[in-house]
C-alpha angles and dihedrals in degrees: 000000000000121000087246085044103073130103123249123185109232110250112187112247127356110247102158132134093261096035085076087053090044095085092212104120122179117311122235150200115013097347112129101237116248116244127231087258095050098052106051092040080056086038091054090045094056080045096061096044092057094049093049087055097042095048093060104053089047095045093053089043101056090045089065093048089049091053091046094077092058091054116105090230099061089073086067098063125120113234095251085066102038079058092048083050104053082042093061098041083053090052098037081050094050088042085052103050089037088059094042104051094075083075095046093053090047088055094043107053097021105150093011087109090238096126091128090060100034093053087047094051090043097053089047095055098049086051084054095045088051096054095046077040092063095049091049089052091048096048100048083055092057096046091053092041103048078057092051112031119052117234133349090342097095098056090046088055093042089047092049093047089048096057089038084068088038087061105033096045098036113004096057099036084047089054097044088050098052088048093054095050087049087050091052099049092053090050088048094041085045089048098051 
């Protein structure tokens, strides 16, 4: 059995954690609605394409911080460095394994007609890998740049960097989203 053959049992409206990331609101006019089953089997797709994208960049990623320790250069770190450093390898290895697990579960409980909860805990842990994404991101930044910049330059440009993808991967998706829902209660408050 195929991920989008499995069976889900409907379930009314979607009120999880991720259907409220999912960007999808109610559907109007002539649309035909989409079903309980429809939904998380679209929802598990989207799922799987974000994870394809996101696995690759970490993966690459990671790869470059591993090789790091084996450079000549790395015996000359400072210690404050060397800790920014093992800091970095511990967050590229949790992002990792954050942005990973969606396949695991799916291995795992494939055919055990959990798609509903599988599609909800995998949600949750690619919101989580793209947090500890971010900050391993943001700290390899800081460890490149503290070798390349003099001074305090280095932690200004990690730290703008840093609230650029504050803003970009959760402020923005957060506004959008609230202006959805109020969008969405004016339309509801105009229709009744």
């Amino acid at each position: 059995m195929t991920m989008t053959e499995q069976t889900v049992e409907p379930t009314g409206e979607d009120t999880s954690c991720c259907a409220r990331h999912d960007g999808h609101g109610p559907r109007t006019g002539a649309e035909r609605p989409e079903t309980a089953r429809e939904r998380v089997n679209r929802r598990w797709n989207e799922i799987l394409q974000e994870t394809r994208v996101t696995q690759t960049g970490v993966q690459i990623l990671f790869g470059f911080l591993l090789s790091v320790a084996f450079t000549p250069l790395f015996r000359e770190l400072e210690t404050f460095d060397r800790v920014v450093y093992v800091t970095t390898v511990v967050l590229g290895a949790a992002a990792t394994g954050s942005l990973i697990a969606p396949v695991s579960l799916h291995r795992f409980l494939s055919g055990q007609r959990m798609k509903d909860e599988l599609v909800e805990a995998a949600c949750r842990l690619m919101m989580c890998g793209m947090v500890l994404l971010a900050l391993t991101i943001g700290c390899t930044l800081l460890l490149i740049l503290r070798v390349v910049v003099p001074g305090v330059l280095a932690e200004v440009l990690a730290g703008g960097v840093m609230l650029w993808f504050g803003l970009c991967w959760y402020a923005l998706p957060l506004h959008l989203r609230r202006r959805a829902v109020r969008r969405s209660g004016t339309d509801d408050a105009r229709r009744t």
